[in-house]
N, C-alpha and C positions, 0 to 999 in steps of 0.2 A: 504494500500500500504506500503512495506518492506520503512524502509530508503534508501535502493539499489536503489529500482526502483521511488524513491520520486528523488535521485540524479541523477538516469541514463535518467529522462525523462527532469529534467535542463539542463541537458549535451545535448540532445538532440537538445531541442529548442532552446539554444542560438547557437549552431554550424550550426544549419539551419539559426539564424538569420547572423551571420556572412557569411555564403555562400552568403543568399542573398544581402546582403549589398556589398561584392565583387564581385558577379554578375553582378548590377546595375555599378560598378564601373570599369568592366573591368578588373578585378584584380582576380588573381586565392588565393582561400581559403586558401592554404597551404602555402602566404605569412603573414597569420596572426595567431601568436601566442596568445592562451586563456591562461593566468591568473588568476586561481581560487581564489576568497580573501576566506581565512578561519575565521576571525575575529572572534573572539568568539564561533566558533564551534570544535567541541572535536576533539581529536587525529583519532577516528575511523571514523570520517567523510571524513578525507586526505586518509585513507586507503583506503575507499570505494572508493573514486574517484581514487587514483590512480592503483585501478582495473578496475576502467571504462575507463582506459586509458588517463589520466589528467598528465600531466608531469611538471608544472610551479603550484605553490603555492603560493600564496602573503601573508604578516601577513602586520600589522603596527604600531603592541605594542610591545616592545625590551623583556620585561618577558614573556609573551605570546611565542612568536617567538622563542625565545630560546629556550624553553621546549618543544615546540609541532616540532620544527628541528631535536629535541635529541630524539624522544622519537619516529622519525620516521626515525631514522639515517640509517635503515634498504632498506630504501626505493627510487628507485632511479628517487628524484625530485630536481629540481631547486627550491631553494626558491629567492623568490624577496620579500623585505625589501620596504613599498612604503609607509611609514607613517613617519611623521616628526619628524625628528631625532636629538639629543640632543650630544650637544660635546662628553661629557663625556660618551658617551653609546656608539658612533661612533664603538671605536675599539671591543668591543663585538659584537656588529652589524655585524660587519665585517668577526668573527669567523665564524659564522655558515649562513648567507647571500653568495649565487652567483651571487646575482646583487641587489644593493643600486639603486632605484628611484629616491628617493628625495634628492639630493644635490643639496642646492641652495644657500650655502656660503662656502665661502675659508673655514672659520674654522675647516671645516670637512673634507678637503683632508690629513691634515697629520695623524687625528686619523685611518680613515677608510685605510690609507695605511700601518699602523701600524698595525693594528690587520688582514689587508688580508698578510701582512710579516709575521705571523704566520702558516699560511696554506699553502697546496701544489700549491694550484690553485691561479691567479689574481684574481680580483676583479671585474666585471663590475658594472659600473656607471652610472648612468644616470642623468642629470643637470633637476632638477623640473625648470621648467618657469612658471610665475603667468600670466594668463590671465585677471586676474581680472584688474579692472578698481583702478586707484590709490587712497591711502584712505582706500580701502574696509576693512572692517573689517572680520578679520579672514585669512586674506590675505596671501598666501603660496605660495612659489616658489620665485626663483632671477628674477629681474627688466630683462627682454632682454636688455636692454643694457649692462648689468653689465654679460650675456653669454660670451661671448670671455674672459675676463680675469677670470672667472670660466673656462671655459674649456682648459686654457693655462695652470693652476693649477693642473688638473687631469690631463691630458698629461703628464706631466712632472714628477709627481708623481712616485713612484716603487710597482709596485704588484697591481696598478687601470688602467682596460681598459676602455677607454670614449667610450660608444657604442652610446647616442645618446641624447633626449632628451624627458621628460616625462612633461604632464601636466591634470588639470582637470578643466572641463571646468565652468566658474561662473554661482554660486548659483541662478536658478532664469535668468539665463542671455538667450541670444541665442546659440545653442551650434552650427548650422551651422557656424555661424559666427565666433566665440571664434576657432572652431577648423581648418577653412578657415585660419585665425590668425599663428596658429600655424603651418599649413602646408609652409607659405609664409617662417617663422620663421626656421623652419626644413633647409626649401633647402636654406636656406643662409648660414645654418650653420654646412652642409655637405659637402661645397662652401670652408670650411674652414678646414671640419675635414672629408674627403673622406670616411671612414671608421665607422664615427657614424649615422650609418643608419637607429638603431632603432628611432622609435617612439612610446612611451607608452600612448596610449588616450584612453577616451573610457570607461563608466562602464556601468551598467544594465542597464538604462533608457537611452542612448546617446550610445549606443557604434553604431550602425549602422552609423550616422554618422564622427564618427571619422575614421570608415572604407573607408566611400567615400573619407576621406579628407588625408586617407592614412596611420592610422594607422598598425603597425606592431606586438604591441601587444596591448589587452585589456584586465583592470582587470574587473572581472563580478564575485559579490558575491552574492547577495539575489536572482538574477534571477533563481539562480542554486541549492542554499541552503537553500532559503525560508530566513523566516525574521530572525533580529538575537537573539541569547537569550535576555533574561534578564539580566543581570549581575552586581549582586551587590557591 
């Protein structure tokens, strides 16, 4: 089997799993956006896909991303930036990203508004929230409590749109439950920002669920791309 048709048949099944999971949910398929992660796969893999008609791109390594952005600059995709992000890289991040996932400290509102003040377009944003249980180790995303004065920070901000909020769901944990969580989390905090509607949940193994529970986009890499290199 071509790489095409090794990609076009991932594309396949997770688009049917997605329908079905909206099915079950009452919720029509075309509210939810697919997120392909490319993480360690080549420049002519995004091609391929986005000849299979794949529009959104995800990375979550800044040198990675970078290069595989430029080197597809030809190509007309969104990329989403969804891996944990470092002060000092914000503003390049910012260069060639259409939407930042994971903000989940003030620190990073004035870099990532600085370097989308370099480009034509805003920035959209999305605030990471940690589900995980407090303690955890390896533990990513702002406390929910600590969202509203994150999201008064991007608001405020120049050249960042606050679309909504992004999380993944604990290691090991329940994901109905973690993304039940997150759904209660969501509409409190569209209660406050009308317009951040997105919700980013969801990858290869969980995304049906974060469907039911309402996500808007999910990123889905191995399902679609098989497993990741090796890389040394």
């Amino acid at each position: 089997m071509s790489r095409h048709d090794q990609l076009a048949a991932g594309l396949a099944t997770v688009r049917e799993r997605i329908a079905g999971a909206c099915a079950d949910a009452g919720r029509d398929p075309d509210e939810v956006r697919l997120v392909v992660v490319t993480k360690f796969f080549p420049e002519s893999d995004v091609r391929l896909l986005a000849d299979l008609g794949v529009t959104d791109v995800g990375e979550n390594r800044h040198q990675e991303a970078e290069a595989k952005a430029a080197a597809c600059a030809d190509l007309a995709l969104t990329w989403h930036f969804i891996g944990g992000l470092q002060s000092n890289k914000a503003a390049a991040v910012a260069s060639y990203s259409h939407v930042v996932e994971s903000v989940d400290r003030a620190k990073l509102v004035g870099p990532l508004a600085k370097g989308a003040g370099a480009r034509e377009q805003p920035l959209d944003v999305l605030l990471q929230v940690s589900l995980d249980p407090p303690g955890a180790e390896g533990r990513a995303g702002a406390d929910a409590a600590d969202l509203p004065a994150l999201a008064g920070r991007v608001a405020e901000a120049e050249h960042l749109v606050l679309r909504g909020l992004m999380a993944v769901a604990p290691l090991g944990g329940d994901p109905v439950a973690a993304f039940a969580r997150l759904a209660e989390l969501h509409r409190s905090f569209v209660s406050a920002h009308p317009a951040a509607t997105w919700l980013s949940a969801g990858m290869s193994g969980d995304l049906e669920h974060a469907v039911r529970a309402g996500a808007t986009h999910v990123r889905v890499g191995s399902a679609i791309l098989g497993s990741r290199p090796r890389v040394k």
